[in-house]
C-alpha positions in Angstrom: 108.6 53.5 140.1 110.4 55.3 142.6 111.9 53.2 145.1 113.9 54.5 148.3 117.9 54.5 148.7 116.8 51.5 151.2 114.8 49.4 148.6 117.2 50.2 145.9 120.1 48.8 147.9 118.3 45.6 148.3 117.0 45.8 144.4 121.2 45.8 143.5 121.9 43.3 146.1 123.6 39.7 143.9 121.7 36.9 144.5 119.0 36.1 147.3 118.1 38.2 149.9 115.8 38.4 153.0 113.7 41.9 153.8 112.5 42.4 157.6 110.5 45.6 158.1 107.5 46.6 159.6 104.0 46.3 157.6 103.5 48.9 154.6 107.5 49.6 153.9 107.3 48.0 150.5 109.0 45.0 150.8 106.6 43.5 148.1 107.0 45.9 145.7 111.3 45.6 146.0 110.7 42.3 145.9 108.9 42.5 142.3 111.4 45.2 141.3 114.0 42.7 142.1 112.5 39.7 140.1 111.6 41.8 137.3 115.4 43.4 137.0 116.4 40.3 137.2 114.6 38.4 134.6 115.2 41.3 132.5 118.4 40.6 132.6 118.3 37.1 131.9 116.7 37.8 128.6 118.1 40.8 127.5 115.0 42.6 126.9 112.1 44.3 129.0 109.7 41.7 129.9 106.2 41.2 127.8 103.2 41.0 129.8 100.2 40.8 127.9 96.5 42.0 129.6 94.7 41.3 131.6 97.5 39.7 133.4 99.3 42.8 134.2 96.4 44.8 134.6 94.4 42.5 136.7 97.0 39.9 138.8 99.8 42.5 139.6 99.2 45.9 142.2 98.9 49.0 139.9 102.2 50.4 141.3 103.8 47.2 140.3 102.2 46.8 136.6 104.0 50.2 135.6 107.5 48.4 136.1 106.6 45.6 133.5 107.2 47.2 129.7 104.0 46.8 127.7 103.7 44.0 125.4 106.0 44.1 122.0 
């Protein structure tokens, strides 16, 4: 997903972080992009997430950041 040089500023910020910004600016979705980096990182590998988890409980424009199960 493409995320703006704003978002992707905040997606390599270390550590927490708090977004402010008007409704619709996607602070959700950098949010997720953040989490998911991060636990990526954690366990060395792209994260698993098995239907119809992805497909069902995440936004569609999120669910394509998550790697398809192994």
């Amino acid at each position: 997903m493409k995320l703006t040089p704003q978002q992707q500023l905040a997606l390599d910020h270390p550590g927490n972080l708090l977004l402010k910004a008007c409704p619709g600016s996607g602070k959700t979705r950098t949010i997720v992009a953040k989490l998911v980096n991060e636990m990526e990182e954690v366990r060395g590998m792209p994260i698993p997430m098995k239907p119809p988890l992805c497909s069902e409980m995440i936004a569609p424009p999120v669910s394509g950041m998550i790697s398809p199960p192994v």
